[in-house]
N, C-alpha and C positions, 0 to 999 in steps of 0.2 A: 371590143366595143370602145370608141371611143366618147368621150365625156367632156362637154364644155365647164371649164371654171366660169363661175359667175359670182358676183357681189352680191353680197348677203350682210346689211348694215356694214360694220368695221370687220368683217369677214368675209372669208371666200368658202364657198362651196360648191356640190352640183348636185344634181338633180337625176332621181333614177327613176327610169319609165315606169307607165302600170304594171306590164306586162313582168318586169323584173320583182318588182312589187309582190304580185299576186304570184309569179312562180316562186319565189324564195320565202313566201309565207312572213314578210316584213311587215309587222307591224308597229309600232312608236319608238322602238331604237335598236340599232344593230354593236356589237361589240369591234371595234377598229381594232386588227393583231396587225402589227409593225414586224417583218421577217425578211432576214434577208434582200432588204431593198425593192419589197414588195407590199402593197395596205390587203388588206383580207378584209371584206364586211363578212361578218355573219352575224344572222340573224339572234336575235335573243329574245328567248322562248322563255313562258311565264306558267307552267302546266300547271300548278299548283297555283293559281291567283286564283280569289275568290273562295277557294275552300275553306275556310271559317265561317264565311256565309251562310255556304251551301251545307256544312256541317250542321250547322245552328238552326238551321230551315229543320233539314231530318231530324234533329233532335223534336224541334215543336211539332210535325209532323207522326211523330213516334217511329220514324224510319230507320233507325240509328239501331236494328236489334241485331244480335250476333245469327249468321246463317247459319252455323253449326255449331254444338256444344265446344264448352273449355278444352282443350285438348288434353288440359291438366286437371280435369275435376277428378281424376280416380287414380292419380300419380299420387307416390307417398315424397312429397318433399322432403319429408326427413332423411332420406338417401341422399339428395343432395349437399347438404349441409357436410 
């Protein structure tokens, strides 16, 4: 694929279609790896954004309870010691 440079204030850059957009799942910044005299975009992914939030909600919620008991409610931790 080839890519027009264009002026962008005191810099140059270009511009990636929607379609690359929407298949590469880009959203507000991609990480540039420099290799072997080749640029790589890839994407950078935030999976974990917002979960404080969303933590904080199920807390006031009372969503926040354990599915299944302690795994160690009936271990004798004095073995481990």
């Amino acid at each position: 694929m080839e890519l027009s440079i264009i002026q962008i204030g005191n810099s140059k850059g270009f511009r990636l279609s929607k379609t690359l957009i929407e298949k590469y799942n880009i959203k507000d910044k991609v990480e540039l790896i420099l290799e072997k005299g080749y640029f790589i975009l890839k994407p950078i992914s935030s999976p974990r954004k917002n979960w404080e939030k969303a933590f904080k909600e199920m807390n006031e919620n009372g969503d926040d309870q354990l599915l299944f008991n302690d795994v160690f409610e009936h271990e004798k931790l004095e073995e481990w010691i």
